[in-house]
PDB file of N, CA, C and O in Angstrom:
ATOM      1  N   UNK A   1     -11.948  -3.732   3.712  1.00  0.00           N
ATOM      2  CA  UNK A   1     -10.806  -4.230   4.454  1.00  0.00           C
ATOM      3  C   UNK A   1      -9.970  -5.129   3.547  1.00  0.00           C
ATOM      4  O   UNK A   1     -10.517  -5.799   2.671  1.00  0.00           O
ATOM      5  N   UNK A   2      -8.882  -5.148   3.711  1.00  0.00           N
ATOM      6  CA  UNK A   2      -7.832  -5.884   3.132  1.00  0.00           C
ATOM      7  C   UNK A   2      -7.850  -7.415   3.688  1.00  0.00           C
ATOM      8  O   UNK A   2      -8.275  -7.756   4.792  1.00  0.00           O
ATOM      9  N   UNK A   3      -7.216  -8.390   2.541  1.00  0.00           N
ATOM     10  CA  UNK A   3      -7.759  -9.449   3.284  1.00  0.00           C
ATOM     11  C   UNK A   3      -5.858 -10.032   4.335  1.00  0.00           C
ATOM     12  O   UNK A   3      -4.951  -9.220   4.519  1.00  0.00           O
ATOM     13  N   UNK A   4      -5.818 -10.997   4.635  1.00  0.00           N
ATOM     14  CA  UNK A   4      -4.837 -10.859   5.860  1.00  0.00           C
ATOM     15  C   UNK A   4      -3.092 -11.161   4.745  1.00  0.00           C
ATOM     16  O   UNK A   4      -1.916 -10.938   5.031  1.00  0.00           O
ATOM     17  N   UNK A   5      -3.659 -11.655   3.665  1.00  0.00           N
ATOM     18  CA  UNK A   5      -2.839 -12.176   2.455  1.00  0.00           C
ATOM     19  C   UNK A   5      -2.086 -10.448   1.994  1.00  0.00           C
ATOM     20  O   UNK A   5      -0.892 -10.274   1.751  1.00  0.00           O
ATOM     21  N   UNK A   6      -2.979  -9.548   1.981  1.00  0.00           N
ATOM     22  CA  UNK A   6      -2.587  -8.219   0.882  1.00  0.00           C
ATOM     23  C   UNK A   6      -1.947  -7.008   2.112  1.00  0.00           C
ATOM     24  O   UNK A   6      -1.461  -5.944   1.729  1.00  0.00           O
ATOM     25  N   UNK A   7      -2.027  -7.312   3.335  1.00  0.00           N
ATOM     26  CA  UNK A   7      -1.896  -6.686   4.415  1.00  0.00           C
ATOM     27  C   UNK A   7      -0.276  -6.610   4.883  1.00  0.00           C
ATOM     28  O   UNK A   7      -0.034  -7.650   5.494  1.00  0.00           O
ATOM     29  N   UNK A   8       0.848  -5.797   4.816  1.00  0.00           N
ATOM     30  CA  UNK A   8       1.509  -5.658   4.714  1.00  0.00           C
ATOM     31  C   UNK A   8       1.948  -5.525   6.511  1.00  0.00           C
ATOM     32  O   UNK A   8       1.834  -4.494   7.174  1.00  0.00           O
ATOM     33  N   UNK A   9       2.398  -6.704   6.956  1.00  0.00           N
ATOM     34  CA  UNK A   9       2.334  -6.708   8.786  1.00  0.00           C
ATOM     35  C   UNK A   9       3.527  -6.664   9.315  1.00  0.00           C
ATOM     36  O   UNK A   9       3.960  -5.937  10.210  1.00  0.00           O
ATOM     37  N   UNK A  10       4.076  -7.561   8.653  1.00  0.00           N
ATOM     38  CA  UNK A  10       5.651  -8.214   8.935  1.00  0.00           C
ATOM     39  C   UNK A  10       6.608  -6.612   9.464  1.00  0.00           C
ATOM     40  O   UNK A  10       6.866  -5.711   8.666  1.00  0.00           O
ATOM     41  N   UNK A  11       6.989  -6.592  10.912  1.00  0.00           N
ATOM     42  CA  UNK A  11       7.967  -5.643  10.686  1.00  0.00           C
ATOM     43  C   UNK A  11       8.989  -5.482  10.174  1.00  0.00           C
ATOM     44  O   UNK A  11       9.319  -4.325   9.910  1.00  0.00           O
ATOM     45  N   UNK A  12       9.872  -6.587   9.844  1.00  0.00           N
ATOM     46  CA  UNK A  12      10.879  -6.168   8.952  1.00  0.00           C
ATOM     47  C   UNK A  12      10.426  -5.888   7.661  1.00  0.00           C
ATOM     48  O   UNK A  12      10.597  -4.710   7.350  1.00  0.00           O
ATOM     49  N   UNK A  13       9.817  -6.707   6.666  1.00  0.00           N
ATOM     50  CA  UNK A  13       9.553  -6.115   5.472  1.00  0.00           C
ATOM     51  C   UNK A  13       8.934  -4.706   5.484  1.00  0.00           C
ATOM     52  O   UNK A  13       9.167  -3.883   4.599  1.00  0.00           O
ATOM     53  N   UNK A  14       8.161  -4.486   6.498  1.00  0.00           N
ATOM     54  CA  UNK A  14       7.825  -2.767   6.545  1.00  0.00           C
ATOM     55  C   UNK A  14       8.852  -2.061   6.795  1.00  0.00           C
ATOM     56  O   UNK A  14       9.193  -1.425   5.798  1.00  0.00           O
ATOM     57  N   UNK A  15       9.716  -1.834   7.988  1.00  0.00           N
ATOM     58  CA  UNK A  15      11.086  -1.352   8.150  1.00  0.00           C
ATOM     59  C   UNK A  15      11.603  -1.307   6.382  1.00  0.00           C
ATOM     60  O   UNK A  15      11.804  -0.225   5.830  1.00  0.00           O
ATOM     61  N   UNK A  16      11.756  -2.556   5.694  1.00  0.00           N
ATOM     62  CA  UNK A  16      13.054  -2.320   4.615  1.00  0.00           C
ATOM     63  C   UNK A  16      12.547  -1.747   3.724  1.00  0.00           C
ATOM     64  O   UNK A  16      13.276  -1.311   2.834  1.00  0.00           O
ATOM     65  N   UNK A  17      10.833  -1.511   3.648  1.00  0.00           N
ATOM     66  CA  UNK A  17      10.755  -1.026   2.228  1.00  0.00           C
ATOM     67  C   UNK A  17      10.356   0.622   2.719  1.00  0.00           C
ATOM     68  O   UNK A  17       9.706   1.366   1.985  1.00  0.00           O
ATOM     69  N   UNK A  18      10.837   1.009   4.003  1.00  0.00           N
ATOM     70  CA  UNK A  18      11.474   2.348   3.915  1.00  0.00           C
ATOM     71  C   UNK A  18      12.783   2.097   3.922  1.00  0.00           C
ATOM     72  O   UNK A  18      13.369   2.499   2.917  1.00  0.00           O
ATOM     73  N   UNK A  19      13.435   1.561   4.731  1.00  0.00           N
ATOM     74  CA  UNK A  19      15.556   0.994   4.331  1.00  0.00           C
ATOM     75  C   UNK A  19      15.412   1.690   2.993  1.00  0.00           C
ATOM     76  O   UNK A  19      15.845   2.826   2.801  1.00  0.00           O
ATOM     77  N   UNK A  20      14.724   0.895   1.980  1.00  0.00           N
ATOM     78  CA  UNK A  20      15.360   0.893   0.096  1.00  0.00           C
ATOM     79  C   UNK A  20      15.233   2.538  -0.640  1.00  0.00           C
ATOM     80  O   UNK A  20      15.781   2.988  -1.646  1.00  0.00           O
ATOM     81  N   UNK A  21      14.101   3.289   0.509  1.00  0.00           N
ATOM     82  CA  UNK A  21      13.537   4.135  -0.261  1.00  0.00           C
ATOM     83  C   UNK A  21      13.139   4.202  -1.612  1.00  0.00           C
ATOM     84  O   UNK A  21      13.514   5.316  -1.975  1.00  0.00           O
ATOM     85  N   UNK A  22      12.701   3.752  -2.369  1.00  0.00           N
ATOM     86  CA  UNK A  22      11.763   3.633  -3.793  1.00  0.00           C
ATOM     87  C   UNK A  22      10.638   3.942  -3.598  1.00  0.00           C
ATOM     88  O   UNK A  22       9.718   3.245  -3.169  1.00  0.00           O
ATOM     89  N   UNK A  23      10.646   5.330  -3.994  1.00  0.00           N
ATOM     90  CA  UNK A  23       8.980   5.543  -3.686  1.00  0.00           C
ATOM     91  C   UNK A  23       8.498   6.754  -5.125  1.00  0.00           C
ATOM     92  O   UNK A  23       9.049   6.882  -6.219  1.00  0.00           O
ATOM     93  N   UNK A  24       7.986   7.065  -4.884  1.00  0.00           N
ATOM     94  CA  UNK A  24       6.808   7.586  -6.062  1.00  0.00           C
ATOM     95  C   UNK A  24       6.397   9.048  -5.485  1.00  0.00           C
ATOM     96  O   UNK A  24       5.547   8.687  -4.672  1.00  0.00           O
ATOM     97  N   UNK A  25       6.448  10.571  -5.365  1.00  0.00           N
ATOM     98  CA  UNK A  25       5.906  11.319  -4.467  1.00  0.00           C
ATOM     99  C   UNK A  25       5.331  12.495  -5.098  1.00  0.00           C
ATOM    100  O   UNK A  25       5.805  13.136  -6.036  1.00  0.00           O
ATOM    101  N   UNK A  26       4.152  12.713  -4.407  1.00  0.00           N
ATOM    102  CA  UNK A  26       3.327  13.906  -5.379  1.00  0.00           C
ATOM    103  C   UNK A  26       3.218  14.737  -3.945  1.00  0.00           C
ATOM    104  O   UNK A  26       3.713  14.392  -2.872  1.00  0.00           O
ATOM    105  N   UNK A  27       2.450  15.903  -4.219  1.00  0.00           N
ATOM    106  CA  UNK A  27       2.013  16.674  -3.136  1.00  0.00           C
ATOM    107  C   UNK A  27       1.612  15.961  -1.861  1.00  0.00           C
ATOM    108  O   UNK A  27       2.208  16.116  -0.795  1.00  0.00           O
ATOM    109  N   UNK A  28       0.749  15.308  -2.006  1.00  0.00           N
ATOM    110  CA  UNK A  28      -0.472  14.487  -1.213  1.00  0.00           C
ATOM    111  C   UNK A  28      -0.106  12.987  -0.632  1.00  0.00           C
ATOM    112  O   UNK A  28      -0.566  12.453   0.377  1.00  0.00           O
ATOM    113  N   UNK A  29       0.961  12.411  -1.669  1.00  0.00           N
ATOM    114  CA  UNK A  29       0.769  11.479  -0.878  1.00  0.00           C
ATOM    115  C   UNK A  29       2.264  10.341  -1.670  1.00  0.00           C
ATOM    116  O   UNK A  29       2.603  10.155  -2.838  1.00  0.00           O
ATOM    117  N   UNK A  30       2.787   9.828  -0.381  1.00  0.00           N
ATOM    118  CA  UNK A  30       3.894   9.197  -1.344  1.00  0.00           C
ATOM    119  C   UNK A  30       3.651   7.539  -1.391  1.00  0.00           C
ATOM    120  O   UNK A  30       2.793   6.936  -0.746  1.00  0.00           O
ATOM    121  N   UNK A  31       4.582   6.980  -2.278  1.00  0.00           N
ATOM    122  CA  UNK A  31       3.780   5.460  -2.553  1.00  0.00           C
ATOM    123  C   UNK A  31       5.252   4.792  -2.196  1.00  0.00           C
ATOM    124  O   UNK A  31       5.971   4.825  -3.195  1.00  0.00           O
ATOM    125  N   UNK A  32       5.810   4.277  -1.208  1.00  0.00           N
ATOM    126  CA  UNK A  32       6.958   3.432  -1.450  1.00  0.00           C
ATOM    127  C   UNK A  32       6.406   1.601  -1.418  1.00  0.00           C
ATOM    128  O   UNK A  32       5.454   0.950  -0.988  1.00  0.00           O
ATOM    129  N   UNK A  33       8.073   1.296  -2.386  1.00  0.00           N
ATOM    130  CA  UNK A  33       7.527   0.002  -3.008  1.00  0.00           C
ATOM    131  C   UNK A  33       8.744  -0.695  -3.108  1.00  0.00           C
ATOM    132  O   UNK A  33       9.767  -0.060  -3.359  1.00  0.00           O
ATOM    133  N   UNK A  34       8.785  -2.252  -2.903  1.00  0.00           N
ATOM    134  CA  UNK A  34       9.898  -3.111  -2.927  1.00  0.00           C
ATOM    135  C   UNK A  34       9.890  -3.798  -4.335  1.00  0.00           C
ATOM    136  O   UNK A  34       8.968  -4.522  -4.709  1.00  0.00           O
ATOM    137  N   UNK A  35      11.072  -3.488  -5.131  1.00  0.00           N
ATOM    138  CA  UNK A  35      10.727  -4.058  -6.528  1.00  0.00           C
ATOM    139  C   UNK A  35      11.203  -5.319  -6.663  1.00  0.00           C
ATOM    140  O   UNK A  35      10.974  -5.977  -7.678  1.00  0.00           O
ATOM    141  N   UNK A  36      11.971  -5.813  -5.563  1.00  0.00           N
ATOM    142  CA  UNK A  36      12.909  -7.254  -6.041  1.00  0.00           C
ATOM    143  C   UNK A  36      11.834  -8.507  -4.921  1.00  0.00           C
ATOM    144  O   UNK A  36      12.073  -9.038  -3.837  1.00  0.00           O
ATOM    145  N   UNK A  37      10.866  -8.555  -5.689  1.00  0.00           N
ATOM    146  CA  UNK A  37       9.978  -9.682  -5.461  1.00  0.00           C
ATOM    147  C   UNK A  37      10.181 -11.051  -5.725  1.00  0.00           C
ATOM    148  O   UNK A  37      10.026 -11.470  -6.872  1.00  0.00           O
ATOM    149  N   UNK A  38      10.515 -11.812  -4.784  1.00  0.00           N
ATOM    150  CA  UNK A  38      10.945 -13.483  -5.599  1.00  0.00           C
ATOM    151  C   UNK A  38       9.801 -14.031  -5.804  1.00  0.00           C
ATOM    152  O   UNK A  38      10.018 -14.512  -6.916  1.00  0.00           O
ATOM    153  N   UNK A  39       8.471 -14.386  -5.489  1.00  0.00           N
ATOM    154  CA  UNK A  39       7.695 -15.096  -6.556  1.00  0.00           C
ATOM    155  C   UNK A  39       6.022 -13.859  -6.714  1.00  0.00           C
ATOM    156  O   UNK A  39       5.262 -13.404  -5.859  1.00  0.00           O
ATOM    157  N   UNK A  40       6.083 -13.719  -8.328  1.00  0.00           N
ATOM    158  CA  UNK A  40       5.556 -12.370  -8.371  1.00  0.00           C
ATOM    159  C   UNK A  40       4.466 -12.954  -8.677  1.00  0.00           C
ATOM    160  O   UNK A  40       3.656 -12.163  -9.161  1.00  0.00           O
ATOM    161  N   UNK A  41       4.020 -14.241  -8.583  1.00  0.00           N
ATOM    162  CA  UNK A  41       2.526 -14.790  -8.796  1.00  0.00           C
ATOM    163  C   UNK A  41       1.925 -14.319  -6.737  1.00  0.00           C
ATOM    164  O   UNK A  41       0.767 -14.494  -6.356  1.00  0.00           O
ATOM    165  N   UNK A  42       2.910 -13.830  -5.937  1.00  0.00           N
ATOM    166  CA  UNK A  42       1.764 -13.500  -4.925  1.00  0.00           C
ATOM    167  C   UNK A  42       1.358 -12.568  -5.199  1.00  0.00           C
ATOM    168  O   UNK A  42       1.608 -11.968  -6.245  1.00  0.00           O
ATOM    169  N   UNK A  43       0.454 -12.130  -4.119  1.00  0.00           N
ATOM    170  CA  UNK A  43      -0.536 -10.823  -4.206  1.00  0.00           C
ATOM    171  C   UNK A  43       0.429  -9.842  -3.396  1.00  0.00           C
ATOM    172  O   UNK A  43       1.084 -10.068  -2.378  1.00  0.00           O
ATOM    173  N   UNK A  44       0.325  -8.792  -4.092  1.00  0.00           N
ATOM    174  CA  UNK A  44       1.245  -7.295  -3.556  1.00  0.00           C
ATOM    175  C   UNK A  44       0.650  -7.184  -2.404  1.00  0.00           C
ATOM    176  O   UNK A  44      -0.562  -7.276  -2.205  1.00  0.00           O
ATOM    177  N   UNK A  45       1.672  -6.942  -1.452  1.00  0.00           N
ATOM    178  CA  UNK A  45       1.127  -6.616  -0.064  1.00  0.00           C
ATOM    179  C   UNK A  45       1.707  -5.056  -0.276  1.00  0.00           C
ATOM    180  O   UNK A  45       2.580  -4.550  -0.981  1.00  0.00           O
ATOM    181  N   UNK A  46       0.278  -4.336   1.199  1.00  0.00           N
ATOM    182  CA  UNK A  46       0.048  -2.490   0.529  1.00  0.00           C
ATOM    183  C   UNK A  46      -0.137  -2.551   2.541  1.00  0.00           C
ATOM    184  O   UNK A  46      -0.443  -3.473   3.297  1.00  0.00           O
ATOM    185  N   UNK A  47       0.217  -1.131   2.777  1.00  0.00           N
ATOM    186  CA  UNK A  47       0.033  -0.511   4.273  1.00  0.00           C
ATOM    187  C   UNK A  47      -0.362   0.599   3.993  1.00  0.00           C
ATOM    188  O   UNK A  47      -0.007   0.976   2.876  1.00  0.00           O
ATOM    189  N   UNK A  48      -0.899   1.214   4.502  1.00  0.00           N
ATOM    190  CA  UNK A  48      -1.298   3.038   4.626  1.00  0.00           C
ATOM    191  C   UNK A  48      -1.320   3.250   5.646  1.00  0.00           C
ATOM    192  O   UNK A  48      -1.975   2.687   6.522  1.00  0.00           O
ATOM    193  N   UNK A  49      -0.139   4.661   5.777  1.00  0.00           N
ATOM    194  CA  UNK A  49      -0.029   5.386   6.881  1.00  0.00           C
ATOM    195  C   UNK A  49      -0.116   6.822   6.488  1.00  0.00           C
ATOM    196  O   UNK A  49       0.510   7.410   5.605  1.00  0.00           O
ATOM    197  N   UNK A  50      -1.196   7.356   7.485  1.00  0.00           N
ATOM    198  CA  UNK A  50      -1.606   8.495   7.400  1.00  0.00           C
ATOM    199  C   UNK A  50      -1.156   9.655   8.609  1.00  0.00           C
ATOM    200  O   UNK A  50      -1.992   9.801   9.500  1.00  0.00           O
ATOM    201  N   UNK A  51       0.167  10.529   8.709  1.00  0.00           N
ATOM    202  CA  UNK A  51       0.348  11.076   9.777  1.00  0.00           C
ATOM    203  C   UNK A  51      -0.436  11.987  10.502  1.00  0.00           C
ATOM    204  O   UNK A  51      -1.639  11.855  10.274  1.00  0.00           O
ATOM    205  N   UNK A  52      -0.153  12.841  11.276  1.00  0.00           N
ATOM    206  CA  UNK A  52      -0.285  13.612  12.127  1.00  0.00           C
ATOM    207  C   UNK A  52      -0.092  14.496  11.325  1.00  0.00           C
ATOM    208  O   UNK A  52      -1.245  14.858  11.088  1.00  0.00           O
ATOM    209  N   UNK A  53       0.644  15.192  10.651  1.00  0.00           N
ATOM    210  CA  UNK A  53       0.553  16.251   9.916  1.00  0.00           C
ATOM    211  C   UNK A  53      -0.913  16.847   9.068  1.00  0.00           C
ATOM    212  O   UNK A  53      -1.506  17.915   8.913  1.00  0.00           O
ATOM    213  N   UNK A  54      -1.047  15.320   8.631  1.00  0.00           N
ATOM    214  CA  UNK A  54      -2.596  15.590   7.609  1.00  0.00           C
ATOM    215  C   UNK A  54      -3.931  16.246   8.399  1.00  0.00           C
ATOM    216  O   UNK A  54      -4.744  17.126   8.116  1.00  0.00           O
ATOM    217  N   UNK A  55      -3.666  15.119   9.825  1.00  0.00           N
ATOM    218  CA  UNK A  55      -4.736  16.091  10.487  1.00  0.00           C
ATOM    219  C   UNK A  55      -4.549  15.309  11.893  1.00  0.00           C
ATOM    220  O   UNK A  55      -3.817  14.320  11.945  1.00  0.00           O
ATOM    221  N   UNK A  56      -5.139  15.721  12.868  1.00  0.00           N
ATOM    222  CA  UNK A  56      -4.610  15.470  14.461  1.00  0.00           C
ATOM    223  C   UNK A  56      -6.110  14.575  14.914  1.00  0.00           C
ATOM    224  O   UNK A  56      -6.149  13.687  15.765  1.00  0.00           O
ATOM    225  N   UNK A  57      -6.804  14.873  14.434  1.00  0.00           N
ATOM    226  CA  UNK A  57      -7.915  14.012  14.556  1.00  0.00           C
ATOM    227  C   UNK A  57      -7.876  12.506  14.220  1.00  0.00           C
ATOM    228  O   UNK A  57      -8.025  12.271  13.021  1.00  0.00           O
ATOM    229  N   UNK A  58      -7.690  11.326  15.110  1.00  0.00           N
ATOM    230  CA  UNK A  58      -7.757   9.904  14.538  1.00  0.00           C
ATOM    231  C   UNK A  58      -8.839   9.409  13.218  1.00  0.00           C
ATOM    232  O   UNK A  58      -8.879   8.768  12.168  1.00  0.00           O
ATOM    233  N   UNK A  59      -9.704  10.298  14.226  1.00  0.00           N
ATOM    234  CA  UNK A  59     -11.163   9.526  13.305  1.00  0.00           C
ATOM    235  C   UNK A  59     -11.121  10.706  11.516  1.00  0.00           C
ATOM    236  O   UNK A  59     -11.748  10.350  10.519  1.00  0.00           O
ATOM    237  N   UNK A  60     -10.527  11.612  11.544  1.00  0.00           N
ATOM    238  CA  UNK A  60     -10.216  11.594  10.438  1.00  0.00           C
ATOM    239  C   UNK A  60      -8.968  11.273   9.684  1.00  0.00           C
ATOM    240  O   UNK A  60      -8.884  11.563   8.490  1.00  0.00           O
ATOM    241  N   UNK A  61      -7.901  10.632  10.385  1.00  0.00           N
ATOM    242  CA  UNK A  61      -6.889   9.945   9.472  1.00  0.00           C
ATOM    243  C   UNK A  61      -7.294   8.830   9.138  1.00  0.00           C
ATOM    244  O   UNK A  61      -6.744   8.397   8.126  1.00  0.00           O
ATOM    245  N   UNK A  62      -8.292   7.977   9.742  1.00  0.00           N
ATOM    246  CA  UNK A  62      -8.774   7.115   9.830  1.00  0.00           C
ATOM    247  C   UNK A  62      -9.703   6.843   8.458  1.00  0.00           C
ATOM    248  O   UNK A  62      -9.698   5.931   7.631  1.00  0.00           O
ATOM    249  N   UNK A  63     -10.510   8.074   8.608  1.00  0.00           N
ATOM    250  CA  UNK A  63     -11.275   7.663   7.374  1.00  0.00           C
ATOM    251  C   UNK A  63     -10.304   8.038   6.029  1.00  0.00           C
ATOM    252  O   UNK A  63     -10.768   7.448   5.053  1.00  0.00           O
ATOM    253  N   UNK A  64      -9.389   8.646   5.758  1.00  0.00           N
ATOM    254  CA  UNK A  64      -8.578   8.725   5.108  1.00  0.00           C
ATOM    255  C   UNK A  64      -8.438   7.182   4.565  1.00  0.00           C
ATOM    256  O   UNK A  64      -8.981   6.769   3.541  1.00  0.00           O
ATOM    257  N   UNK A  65      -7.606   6.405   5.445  1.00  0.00           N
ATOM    258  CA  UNK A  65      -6.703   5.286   5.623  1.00  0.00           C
ATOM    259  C   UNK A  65      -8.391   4.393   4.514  1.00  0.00           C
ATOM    260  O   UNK A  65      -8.321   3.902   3.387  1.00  0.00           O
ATOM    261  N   UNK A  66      -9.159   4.461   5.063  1.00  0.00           N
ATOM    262  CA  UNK A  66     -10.560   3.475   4.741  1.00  0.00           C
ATOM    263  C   UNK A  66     -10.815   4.042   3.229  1.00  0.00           C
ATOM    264  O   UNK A  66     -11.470   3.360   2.440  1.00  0.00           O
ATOM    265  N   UNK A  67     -10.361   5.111   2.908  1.00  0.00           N
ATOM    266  CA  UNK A  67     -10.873   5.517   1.530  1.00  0.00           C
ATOM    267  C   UNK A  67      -9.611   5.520   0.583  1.00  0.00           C
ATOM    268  O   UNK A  67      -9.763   5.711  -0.623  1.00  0.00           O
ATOM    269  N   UNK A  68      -8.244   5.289   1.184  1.00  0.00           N
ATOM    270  CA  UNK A  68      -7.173   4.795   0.284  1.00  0.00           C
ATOM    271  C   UNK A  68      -7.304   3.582   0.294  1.00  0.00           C
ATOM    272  O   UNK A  68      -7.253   3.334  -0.911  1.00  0.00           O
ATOM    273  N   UNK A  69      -7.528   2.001   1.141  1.00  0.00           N
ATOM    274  CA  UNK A  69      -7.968   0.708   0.927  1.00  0.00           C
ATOM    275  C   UNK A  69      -8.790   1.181  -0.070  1.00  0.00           C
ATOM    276  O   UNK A  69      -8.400   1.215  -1.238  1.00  0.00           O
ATOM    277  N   UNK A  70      -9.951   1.571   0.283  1.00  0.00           N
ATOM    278  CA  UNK A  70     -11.201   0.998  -0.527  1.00  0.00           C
ATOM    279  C   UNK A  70     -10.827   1.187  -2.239  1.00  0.00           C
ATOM    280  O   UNK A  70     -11.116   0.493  -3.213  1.00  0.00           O
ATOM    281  N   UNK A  71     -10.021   2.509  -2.084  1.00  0.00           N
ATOM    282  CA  UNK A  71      -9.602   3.205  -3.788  1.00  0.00           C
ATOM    283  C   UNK A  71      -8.271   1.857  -4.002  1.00  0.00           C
ATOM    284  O   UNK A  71      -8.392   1.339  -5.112  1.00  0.00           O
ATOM    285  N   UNK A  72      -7.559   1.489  -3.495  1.00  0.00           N
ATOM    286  CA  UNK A  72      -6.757   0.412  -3.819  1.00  0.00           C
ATOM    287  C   UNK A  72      -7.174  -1.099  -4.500  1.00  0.00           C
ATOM    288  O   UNK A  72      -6.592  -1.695  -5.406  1.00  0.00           O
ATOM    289  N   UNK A  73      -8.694  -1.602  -3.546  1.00  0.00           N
ATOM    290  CA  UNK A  73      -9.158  -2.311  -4.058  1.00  0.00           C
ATOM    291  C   UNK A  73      -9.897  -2.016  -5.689  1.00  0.00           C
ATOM    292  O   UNK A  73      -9.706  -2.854  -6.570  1.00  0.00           O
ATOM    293  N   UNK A  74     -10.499  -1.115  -5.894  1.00  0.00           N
ATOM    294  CA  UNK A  74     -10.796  -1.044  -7.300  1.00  0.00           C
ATOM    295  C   UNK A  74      -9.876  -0.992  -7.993  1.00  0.00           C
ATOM    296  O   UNK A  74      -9.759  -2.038  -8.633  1.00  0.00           O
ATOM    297  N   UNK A  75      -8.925  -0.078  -8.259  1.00  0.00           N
ATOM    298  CA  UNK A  75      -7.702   0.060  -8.673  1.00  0.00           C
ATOM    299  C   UNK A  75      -7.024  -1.554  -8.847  1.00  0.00           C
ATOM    300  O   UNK A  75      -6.245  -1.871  -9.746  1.00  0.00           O
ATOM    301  N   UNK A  76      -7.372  -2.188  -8.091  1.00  0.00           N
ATOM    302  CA  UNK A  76      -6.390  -3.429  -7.963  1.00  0.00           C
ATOM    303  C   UNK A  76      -7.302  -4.471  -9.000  1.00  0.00           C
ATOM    304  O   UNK A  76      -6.846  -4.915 -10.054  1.00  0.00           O
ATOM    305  N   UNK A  77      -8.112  -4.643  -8.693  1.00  0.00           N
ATOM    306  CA  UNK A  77      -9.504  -5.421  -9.278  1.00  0.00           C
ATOM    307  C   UNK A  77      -8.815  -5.030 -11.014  1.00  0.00           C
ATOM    308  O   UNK A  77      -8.215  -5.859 -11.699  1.00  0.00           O
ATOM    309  N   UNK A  78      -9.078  -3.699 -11.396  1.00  0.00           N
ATOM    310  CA  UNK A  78      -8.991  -3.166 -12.825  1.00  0.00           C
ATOM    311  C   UNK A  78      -8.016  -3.423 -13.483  1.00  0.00           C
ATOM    312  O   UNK A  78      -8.241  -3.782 -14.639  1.00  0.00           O
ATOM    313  N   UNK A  79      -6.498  -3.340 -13.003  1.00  0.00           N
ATOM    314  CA  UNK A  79      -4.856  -3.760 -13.427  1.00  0.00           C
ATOM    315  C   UNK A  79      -4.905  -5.499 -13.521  1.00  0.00           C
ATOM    316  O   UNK A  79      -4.920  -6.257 -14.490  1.00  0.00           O
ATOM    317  N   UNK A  80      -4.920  -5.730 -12.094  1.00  0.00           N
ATOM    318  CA  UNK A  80      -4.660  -7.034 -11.826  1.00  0.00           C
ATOM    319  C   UNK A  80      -5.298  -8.103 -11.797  1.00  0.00           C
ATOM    320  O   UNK A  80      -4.689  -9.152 -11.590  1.00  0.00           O
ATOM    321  N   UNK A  81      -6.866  -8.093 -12.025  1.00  0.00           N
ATOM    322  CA  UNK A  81      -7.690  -9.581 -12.301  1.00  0.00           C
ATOM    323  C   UNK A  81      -6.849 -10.316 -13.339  1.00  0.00           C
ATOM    324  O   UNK A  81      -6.260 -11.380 -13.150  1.00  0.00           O
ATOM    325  N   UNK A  82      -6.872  -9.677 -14.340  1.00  0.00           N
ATOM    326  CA  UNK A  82      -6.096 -11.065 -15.581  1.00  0.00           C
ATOM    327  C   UNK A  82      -4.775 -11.213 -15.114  1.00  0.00           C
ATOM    328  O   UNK A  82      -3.915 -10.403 -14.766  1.00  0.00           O
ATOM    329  N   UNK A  83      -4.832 -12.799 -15.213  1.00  0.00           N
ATOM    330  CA  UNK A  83      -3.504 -13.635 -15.221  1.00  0.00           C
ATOM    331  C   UNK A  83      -2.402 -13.548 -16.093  1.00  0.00           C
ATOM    332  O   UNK A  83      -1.337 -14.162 -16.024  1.00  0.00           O
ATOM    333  N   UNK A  84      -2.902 -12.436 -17.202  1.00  0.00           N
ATOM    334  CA  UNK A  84      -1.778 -11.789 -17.964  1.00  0.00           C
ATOM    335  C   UNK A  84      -0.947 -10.749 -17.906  1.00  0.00           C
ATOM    336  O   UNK A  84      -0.112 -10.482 -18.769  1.00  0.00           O
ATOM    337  N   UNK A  85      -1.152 -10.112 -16.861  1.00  0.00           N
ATOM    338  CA  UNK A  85      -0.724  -8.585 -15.730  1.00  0.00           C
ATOM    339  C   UNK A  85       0.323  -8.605 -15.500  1.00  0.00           C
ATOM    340  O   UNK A  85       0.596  -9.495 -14.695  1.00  0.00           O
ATOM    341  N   UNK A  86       1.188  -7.994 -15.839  1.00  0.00           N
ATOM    342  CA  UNK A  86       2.716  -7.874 -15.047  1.00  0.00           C
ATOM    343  C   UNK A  86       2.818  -6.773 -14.603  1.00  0.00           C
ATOM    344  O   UNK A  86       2.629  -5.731 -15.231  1.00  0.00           O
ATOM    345  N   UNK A  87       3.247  -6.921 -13.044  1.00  0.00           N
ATOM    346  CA  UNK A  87       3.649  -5.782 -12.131  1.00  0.00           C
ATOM    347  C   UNK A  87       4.985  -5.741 -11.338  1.00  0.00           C
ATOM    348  O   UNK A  87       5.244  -4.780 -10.614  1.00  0.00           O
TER     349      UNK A  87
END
């Protein structure tokens, strides 16, 4: 689980960072992202949404959603522990 700091809640900032469209898109899965951050010493806040298209079953978008966190947290751990990281 994400902790309440990395959790991306706020509806407007969710709304705008589809508004800006900046996103990243492969087959599988697209990544949108707000690049004009005013203090970039916080921690990136991340959401995952998994539609109806992928599959109609909750409990498997669900585990989806639990195995993109969990792959985010390593991923995040590996880039971003050092205080020398720019993102």
């Amino acid at each position: 689980m994400l902790t309440k700091n990395e959790r991306l809640k706020n509806r407007t900032l969710f709304n705008l960072t589809f508004k800006k469209r900046q996103k990243i898109s492969t087959k599988l899965l697209s990544l949108y992202f707000l690049k004009d951050r005013k203090d970039i010493n916080k921690l990136p806040k991340c959401a995952f949404i998994v539609g109806l298209r992928v599959n109609k079953k909750s409990t498997k978008r669900n585990l989806i959603k639990r195995r993109m966190r969990e792959a985010y947290k390593l991923i995040y751990k590996k880039c971003f522990a050092s205080n020398d990281a720019n993102y």
